[in-house]
C-alpha positions as CSV (number, residue, x, y, z in Angstrom):
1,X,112.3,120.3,129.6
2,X,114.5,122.7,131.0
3,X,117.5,121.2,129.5
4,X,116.0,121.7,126.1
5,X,115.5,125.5,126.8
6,X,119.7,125.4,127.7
7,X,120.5,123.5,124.9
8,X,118.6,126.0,122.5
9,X,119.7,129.0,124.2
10,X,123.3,128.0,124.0
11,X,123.1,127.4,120.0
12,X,121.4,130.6,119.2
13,X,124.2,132.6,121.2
14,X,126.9,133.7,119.7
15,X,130.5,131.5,119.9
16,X,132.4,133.8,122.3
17,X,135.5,131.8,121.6
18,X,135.8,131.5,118.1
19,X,134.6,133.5,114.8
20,X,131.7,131.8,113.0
21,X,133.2,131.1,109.8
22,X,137.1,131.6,110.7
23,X,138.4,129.4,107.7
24,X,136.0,129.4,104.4
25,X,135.6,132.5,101.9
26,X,132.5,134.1,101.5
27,X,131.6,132.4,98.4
28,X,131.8,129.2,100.5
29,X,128.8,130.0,102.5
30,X,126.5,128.7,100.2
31,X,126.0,126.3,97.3
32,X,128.1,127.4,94.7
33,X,128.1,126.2,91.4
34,X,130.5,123.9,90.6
35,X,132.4,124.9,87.6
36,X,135.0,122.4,86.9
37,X,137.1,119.2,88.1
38,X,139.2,121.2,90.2
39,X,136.6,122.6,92.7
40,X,134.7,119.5,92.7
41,X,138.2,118.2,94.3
42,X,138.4,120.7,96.9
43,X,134.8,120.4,97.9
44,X,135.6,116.6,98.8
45,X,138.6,117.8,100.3
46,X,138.5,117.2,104.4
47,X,138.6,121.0,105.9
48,X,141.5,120.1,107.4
49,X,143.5,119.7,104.4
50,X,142.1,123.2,102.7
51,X,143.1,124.8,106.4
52,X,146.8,123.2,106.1
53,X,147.2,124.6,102.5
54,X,146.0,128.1,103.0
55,X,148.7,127.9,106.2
56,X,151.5,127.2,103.6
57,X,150.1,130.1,101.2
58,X,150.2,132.4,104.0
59,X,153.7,130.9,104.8
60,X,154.8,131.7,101.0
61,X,153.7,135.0,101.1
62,X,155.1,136.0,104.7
63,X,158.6,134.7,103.2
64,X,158.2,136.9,99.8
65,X,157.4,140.0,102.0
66,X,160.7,139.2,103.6
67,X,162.7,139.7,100.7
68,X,161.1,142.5,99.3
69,X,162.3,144.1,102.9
70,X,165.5,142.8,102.1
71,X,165.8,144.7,98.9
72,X,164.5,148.1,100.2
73,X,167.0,147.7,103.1
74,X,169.6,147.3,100.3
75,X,168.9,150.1,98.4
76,X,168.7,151.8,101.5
77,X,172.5,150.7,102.0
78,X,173.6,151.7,98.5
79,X,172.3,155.4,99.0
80,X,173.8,156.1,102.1
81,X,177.1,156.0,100.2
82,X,176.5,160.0,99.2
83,X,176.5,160.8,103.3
84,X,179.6,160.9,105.2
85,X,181.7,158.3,106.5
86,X,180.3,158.5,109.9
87,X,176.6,158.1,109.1
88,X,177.1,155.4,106.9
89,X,179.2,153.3,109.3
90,X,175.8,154.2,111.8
91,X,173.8,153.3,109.2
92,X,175.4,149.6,108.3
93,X,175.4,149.1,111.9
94,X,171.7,150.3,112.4
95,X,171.1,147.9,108.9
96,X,173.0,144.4,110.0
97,X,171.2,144.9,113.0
98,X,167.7,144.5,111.1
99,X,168.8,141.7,108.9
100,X,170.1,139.5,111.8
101,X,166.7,140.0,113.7
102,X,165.1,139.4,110.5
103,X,167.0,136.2,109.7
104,X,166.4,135.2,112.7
105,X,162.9,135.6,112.4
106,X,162.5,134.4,109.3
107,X,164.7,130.7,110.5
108,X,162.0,130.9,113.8
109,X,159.0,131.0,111.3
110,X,159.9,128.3,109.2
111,X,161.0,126.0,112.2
112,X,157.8,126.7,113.3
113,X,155.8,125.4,110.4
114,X,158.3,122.5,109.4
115,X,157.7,121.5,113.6
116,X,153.5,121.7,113.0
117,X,153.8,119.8,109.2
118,X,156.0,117.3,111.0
119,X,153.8,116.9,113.6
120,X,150.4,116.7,111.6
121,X,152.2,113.9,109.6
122,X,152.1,110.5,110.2
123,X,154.0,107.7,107.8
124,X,152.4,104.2,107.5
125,X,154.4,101.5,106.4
126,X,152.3,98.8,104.6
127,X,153.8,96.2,102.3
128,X,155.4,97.5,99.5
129,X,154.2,101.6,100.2
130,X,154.9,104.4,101.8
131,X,152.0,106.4,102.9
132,X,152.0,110.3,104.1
133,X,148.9,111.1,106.2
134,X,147.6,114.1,107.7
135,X,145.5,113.9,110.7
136,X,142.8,116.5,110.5
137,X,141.7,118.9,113.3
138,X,138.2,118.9,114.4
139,X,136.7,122.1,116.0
140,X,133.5,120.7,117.9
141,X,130.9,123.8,117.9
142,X,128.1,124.4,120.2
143,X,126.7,127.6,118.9
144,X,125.2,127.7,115.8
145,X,123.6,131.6,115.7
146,X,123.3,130.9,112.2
147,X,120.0,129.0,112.4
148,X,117.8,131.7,114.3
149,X,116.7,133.3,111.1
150,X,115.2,130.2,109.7
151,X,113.9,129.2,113.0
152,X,111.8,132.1,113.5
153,X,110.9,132.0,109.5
154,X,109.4,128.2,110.3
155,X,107.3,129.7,113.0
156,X,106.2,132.5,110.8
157,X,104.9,130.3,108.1
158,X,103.4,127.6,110.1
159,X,100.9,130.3,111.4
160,X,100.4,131.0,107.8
161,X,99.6,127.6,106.7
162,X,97.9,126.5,109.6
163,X,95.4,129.8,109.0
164,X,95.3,129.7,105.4
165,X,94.9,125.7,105.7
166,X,92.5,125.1,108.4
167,X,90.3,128.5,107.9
168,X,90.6,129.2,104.5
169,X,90.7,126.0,102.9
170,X,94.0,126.2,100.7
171,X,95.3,123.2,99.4
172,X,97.9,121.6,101.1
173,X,100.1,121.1,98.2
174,X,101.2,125.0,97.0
175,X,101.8,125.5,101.2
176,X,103.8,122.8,101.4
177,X,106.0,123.7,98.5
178,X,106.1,127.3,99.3
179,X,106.7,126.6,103.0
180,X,109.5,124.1,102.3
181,X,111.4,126.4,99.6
182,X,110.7,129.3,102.1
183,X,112.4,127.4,105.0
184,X,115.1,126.9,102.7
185,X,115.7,130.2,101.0
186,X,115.4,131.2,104.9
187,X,118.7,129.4,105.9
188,X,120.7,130.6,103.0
189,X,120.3,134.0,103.9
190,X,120.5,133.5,107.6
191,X,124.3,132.0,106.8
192,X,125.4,135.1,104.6
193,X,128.1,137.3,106.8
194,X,126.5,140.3,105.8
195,X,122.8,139.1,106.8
196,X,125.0,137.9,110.3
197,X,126.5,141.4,110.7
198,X,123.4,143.0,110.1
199,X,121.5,141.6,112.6
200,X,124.2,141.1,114.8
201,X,124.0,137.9,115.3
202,X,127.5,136.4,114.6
203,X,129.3,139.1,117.7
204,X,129.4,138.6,121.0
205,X,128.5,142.4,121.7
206,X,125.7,142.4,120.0
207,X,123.9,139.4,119.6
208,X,121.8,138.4,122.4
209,X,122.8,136.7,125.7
210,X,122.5,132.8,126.9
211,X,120.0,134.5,129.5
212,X,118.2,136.4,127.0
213,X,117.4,133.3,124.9
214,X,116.5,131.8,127.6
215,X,113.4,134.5,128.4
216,X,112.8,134.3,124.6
217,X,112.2,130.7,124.8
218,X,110.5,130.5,127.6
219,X,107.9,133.0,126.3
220,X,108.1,131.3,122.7
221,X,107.0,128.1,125.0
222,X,103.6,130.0,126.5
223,X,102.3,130.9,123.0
224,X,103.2,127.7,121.8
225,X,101.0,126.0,124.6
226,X,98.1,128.7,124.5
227,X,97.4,128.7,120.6
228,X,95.2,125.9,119.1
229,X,97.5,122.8,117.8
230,X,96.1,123.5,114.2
231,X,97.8,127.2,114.1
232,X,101.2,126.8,115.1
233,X,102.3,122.9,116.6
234,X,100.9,120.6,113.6
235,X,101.9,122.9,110.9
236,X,105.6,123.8,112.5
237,X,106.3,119.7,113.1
238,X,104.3,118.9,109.1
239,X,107.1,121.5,108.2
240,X,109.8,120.1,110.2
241,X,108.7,116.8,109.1
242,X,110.1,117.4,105.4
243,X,113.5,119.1,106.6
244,X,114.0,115.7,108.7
245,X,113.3,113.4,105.6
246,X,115.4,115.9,103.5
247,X,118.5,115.2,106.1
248,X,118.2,111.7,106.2
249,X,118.2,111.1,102.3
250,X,121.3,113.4,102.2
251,X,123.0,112.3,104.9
252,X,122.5,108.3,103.7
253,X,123.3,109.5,100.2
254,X,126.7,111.0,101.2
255,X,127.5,108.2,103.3
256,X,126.9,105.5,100.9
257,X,127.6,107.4,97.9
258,X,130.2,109.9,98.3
259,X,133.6,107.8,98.5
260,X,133.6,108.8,102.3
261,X,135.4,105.4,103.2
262,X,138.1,106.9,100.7
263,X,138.7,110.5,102.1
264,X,138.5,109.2,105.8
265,X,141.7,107.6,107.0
266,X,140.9,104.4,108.5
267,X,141.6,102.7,112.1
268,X,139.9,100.2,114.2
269,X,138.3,101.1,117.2
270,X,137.6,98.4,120.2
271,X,133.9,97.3,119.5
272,X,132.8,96.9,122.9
273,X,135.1,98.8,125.8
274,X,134.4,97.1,129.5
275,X,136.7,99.4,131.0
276,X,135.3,102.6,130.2
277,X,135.9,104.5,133.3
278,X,132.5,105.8,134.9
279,X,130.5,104.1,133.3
280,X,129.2,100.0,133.1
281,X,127.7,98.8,129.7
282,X,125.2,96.4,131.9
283,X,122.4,97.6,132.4
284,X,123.1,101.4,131.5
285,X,123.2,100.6,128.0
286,X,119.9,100.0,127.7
287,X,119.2,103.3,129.0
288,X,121.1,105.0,127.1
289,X,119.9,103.3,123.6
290,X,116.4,104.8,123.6
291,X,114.2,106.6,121.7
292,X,114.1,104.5,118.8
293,X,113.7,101.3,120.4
294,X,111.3,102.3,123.0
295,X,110.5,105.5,124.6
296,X,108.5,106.9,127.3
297,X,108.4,110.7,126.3
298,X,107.2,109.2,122.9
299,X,104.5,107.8,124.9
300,X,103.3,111.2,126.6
301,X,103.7,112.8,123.7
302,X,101.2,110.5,121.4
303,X,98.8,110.5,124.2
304,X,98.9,113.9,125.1
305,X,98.9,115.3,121.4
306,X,99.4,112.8,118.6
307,X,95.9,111.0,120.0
308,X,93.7,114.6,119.1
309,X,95.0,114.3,115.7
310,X,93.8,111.0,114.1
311,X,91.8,111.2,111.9
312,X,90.9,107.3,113.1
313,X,91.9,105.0,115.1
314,X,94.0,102.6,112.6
315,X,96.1,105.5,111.6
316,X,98.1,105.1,114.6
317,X,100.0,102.4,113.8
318,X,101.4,103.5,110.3
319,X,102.1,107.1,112.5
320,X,103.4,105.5,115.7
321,X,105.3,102.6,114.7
322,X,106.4,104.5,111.1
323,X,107.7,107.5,113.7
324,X,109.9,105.3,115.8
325,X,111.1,103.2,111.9
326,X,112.0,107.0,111.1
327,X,113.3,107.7,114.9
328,X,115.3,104.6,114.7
329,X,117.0,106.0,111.2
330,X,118.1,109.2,113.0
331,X,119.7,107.4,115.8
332,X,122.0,105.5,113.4
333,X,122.9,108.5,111.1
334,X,124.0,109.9,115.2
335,X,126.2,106.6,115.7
336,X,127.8,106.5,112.2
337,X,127.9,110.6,112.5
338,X,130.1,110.2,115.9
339,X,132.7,107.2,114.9
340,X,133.3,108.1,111.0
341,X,133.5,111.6,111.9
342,X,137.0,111.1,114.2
343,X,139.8,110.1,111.8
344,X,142.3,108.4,113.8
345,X,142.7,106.5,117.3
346,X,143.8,109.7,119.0
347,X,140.9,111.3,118.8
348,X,138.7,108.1,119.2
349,X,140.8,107.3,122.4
350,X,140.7,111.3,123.5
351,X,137.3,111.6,122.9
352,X,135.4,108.5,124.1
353,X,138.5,108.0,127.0
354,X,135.8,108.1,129.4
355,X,131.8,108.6,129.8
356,X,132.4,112.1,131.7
357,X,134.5,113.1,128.9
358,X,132.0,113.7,126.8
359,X,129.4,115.3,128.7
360,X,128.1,118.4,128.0
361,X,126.7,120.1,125.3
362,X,129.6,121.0,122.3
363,X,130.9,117.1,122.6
364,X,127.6,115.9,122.4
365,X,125.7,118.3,120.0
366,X,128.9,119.0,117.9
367,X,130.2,115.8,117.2
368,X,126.7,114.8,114.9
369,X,126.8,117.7,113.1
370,X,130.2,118.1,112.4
371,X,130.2,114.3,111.8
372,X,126.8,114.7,109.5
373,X,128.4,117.7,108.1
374,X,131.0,115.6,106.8
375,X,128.9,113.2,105.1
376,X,126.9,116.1,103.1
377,X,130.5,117.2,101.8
378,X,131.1,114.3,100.1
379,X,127.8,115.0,97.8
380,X,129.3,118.7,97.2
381,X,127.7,120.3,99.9
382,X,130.0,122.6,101.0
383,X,131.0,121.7,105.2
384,X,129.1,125.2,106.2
385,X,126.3,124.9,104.4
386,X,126.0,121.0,105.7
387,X,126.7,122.4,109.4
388,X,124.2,125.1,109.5
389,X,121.2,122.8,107.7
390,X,122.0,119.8,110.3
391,X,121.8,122.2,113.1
392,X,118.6,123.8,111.8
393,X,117.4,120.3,112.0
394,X,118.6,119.3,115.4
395,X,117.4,123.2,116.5
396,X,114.1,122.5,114.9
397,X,113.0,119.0,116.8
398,X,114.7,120.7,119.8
399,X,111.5,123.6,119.6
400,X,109.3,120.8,118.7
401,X,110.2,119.2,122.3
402,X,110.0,122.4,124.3
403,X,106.5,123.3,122.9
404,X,105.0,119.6,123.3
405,X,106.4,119.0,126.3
406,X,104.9,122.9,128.0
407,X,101.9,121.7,126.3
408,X,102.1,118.1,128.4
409,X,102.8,120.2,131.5
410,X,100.3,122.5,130.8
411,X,98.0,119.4,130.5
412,X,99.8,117.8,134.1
413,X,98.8,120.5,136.1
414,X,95.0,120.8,134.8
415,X,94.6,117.2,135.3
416,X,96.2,117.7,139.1
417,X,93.8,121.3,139.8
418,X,90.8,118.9,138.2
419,X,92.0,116.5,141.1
420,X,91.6,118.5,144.1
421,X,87.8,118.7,144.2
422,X,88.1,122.8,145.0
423,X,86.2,124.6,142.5
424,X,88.0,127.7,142.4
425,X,91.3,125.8,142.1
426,X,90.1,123.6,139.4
427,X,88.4,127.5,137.4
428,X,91.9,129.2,138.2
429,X,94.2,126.6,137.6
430,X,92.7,125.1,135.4
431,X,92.8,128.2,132.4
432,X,94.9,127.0,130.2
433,X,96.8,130.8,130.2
434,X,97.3,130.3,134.2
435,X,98.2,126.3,133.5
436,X,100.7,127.5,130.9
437,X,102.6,130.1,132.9
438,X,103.4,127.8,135.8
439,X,104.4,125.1,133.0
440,X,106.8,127.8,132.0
441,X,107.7,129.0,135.5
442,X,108.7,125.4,135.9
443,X,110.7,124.9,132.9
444,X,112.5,128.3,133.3
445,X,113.4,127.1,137.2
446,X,115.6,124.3,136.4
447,X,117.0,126.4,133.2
448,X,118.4,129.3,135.6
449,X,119.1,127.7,138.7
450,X,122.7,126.8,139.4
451,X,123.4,124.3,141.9
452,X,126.7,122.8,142.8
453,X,128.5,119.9,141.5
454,X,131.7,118.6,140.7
455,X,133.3,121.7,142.2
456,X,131.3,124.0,139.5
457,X,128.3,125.7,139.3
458,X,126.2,124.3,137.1
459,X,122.2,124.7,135.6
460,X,120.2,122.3,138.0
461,X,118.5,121.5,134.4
462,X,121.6,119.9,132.9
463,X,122.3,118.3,136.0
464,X,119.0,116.2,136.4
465,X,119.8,115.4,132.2
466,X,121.9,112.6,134.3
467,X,118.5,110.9,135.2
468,X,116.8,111.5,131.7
469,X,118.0,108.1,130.4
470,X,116.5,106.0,133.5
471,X,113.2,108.3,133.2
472,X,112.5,108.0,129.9
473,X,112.6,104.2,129.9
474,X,110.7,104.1,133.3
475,X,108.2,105.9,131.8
476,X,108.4,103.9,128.8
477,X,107.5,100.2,131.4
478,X,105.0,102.1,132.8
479,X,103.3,102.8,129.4
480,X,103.7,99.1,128.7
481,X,102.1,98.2,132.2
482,X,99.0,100.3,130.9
483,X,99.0,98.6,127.9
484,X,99.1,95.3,129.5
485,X,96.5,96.0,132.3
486,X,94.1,97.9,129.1
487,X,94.3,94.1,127.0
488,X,93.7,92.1,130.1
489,X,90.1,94.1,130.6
490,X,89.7,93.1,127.0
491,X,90.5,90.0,127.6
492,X,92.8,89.7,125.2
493,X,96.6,88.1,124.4
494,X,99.1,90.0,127.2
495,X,102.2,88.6,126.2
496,X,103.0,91.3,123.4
497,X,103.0,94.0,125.9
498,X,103.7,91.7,129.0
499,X,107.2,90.5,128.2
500,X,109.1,93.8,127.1
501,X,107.3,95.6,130.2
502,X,109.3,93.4,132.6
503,X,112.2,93.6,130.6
504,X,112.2,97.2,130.7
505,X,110.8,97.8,134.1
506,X,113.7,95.5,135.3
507,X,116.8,97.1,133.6
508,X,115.8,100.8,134.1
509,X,114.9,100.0,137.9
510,X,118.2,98.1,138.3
511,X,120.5,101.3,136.4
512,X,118.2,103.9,138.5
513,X,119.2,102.3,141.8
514,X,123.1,102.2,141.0
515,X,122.4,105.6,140.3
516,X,120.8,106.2,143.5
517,X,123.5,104.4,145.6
518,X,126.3,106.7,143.3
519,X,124.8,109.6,143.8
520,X,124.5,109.2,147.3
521,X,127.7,107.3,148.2
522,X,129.9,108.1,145.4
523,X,132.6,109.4,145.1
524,X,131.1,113.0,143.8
525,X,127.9,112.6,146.0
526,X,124.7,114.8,144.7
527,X,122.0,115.0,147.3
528,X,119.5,116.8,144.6
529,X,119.7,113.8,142.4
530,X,119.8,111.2,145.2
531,X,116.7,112.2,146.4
532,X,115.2,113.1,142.9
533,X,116.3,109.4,141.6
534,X,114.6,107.5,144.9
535,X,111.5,109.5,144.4
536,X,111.5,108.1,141.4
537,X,112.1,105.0,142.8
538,X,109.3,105.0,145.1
539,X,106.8,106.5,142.7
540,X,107.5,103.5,140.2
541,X,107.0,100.4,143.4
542,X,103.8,102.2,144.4
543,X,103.0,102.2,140.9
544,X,103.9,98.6,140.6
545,X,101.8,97.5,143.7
546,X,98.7,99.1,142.0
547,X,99.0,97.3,138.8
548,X,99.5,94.1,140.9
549,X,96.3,95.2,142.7
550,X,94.2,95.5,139.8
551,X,95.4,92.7,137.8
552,X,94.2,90.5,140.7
553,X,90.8,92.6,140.3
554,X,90.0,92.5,136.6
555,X,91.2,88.4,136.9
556,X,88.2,87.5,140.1
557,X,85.8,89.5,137.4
């Protein structure tokens, strides 16, 4: 959980390295309407291409201000002629002097941009053509300040709908469409420079700090925990809900429909790569495709909060599976998003060289929605607009984790103060304000402290994100144990839960201890996640032995 607080904090700040929108015009910001052929062309145009032609107009005009010195310097000769003999020799000297350096200059300049056109070109020779291509540049971004506005507008109008809704008795439909539009109107003016400036949001100086998010977070986490689930969590994911379904139909639609096969330049990439340094494909990769298969935060999470919202009990199947049908088309929009967005096997090879290589969070985060952002430009979205709206989505299910999982915490703890037997821990502890602050105390520990490894300091909340893959399917065999030992007191057929519970339990135990042993014999050894990852281990055998234990129960009854 603390990870998501890093990850949120991080897109909110402002880019300290680069300017938000260093390369589009104002107009560009948002949807404009398209008036003829011509912009329709550029809008399909890869970024690259419009950065490489507003190079050479810059290029042009450097070389006409060149000879507009020329001439003055000219004139400048021809009126020196009236002076004596003596200044005008100084001056002609003073004058060849200039235009040398500026030749000079000048020859430098265009050397320079015939060495970078030369370089960004690449001729195929296929039977019977000659083909120029360009490789594009792609600038990965992490920070994404862009989508705070309509973040905090969401929250602002899921407490109105969930009040208006719930205690008033409004229909549903005119808060849906106003909520929807609102979110939307919302994120065109959060990406307008002037809105940016205004708040500050876009600068360094004046936007707030990684830290800073990090307490606003935190604190957005509490309320989010404290406040009844009608007011704020169902309303904010029913909102979210339409923004995800939005995505995915425009995302699929620019992908199938917009020629993208066309503007992107083509290469094959090696299917399956055994020799990815760091990394083996058996067992870790099925670990690492979760989520939509299978999932064991899914599992907490629809036991902990789907559960109270059913309005019966055969509504969780169209909800649960239908969720992970809807889960499942994310993921692949994310696996398209991060192979069709690189356009040649340079930046495959330099990207995917190795599995540390992309760790972290601008390889991960900003190669689906610059990738996504891609897609939405084939459709005449312009790339900005695309960007921001994909990270308002990836922002938005990013909140929706923080609050349900402080809210699972919070439920953790009360469940453990419940435990103890001691009255006054089980009245203290057990208030959900007092439950919700350690939850957050909790989450904001791994979010601020730094521990080392790899020879940097690091937040000990990205650093356990290494164990997040084995976890989440461990807690997903668990889930299926409970399942499995809940149809055998019913006496009912096992085998539909029985037979992916082994094969779950079996590949995430076997990836978590060649974890273990690498963390604590490795090359780069980690004592914090060696001893975090076997008591993991341990927890999950004692678990194990108790299911064994009352299987052989509930089968003597």
């Amino acid at each position: 959980m603390g990870v998501f607080v890093l990850v949120l904090a991080e897109m909110f700040s402002a880019d300290p390295k680069v300017d938000l929108f260093p390369s589009l015009n104002t107009a560009d910001k948002i949807i404009p309407s398209i008036k003829n052929s011509r912009d329709q062309n550029v809008l399909k145009q890869p970024s690259s291409l419009i950065l490489k032609e507003e190079e050479k107009q810059r290029a042009s005009v450097n070389s006409a201000s060149h000879t507009v010195t020329k001439e003055k310097k000219s004139s400048s000769v021809t009126t020196s002629k009236h002076k004596s003999i003596s200044d005008n020799v100084y001056s002609n000297s003073i004058d060849l002097k200039k235009k040398s350096t500026l030749t000079n200059s000048t020859q430098a300049q265009n050397s320079t941009i015939t060495n970078s056109e030369t370089a960004n070109e690449k001729v195929h020779h296929h039977p019977g053509e000659i083909r120029t291509e360009e490789k594009p540049s792609i600038r990965l971004r992490s920070h994404f300040p862009e989508a705070v506005i309509p973040s905090a507008v969401i929250m602002i109008l899921a407490v109105i709908m969930g009040y208006l809704h719930y205690k008033k008795g409004m229909n549903l439909t005119p808060l849906t469409v106003f909520s929807v539009f609102g979110t939307l109107g919302s994120m065109i003016l959060g990406m307008q420079d002037s809105v940016l400036s205004w708040t500050g949001l876009n600068h360094v100086e004046t936007s707030p700090s990684t830290g800073t998010w990090k307490y606003i977070l935190l604190f957005y986490a509490f309320l989010a925990s404290v406040t009844p689930v009608w007011l704020l969590l169902q309303s904010r994911d029913y909102i979210n809900s339409f923004l995800l379904y939005l995505g995915i139909v425009l995302i699929y639609l620019g992908f199938f429909t917009g020629g993208i096969l066309q503007n992107f330049h083509s290469f094959n990439a090696e299917v399956i790569r055994t020799t990815t340094i760091g990394l083996d494909l058996i067992p870790f990769v099925f670990i690492t495709i979760a989520c939509g298969a299978v999932s064991g935060f899914h599992a907490l999470v629809s036991s902990g909060t789907t559960a109270k919202q059913l309005d019966k009990e055969t509504d969780a199947r169209p909800i649960g599976y239908g969720g992970m049908i809807g889960e499942s088309l994310l993921g692949l929009s994310a696996v398209i998003a991060c192979t069709i967005g690189f356009t040649s096997s340079e930046e495959w090879s330099g990207f995917y060289r190795s599995w540390s290589g992309i760790q972290g969070l601008a390889p991960q985060v900003g190669a689906y929605i610059y990738g996504t952002g891609r897609f939405l430009l084939q459709i005449g979205i312009p790339e900005t607009f695309g960007q921001g709206f994909i990270a308002l989505i990836v922002i938005s299910f990013a909140l929706t984790s923080l609050d349900s999982a402080t809210r699972l915490l919070r439920y953790n703890i009360e469940e453990i103060a419940e435990s103890t037997r001691i009255s006054w821990i089980q009245t203290f502890v057990g208030n959900r304000y007092v439950s919700s602050l350690i939850a957050c105390i909790a989450i904001g520990f791994f979010a601020f402290l730094e521990i080392e490894q790899d020879g940097k300091k690091k937040p000990a909340g990205l650093a356990l994100w290494k164990l997040f893959g084995t976890t989440n399917q461990l807690l997903a065999g668990l889930a299926l144990l409970v399942v499995t030992i809940f149809l055998l007191k019913l006496k009912k057929k096992i085998k539909v839960s029985f037979i992916p519970m082994l094969f779950v339990l079996s590949v995430t135990l076997w990836a978590m201890i060649k974890n273990f042993l690498d963390f604590l014999t490795g090359p780069s050894p980690n004592l914090l996640l060696a001893t975090v990852g076997g008591t993991l281990i341990f927890l999950t055998l004692w678990l194990l032995l108790e299911a064994v234990l009352t299987w052989n129960r509930i089968r003597k009854v």
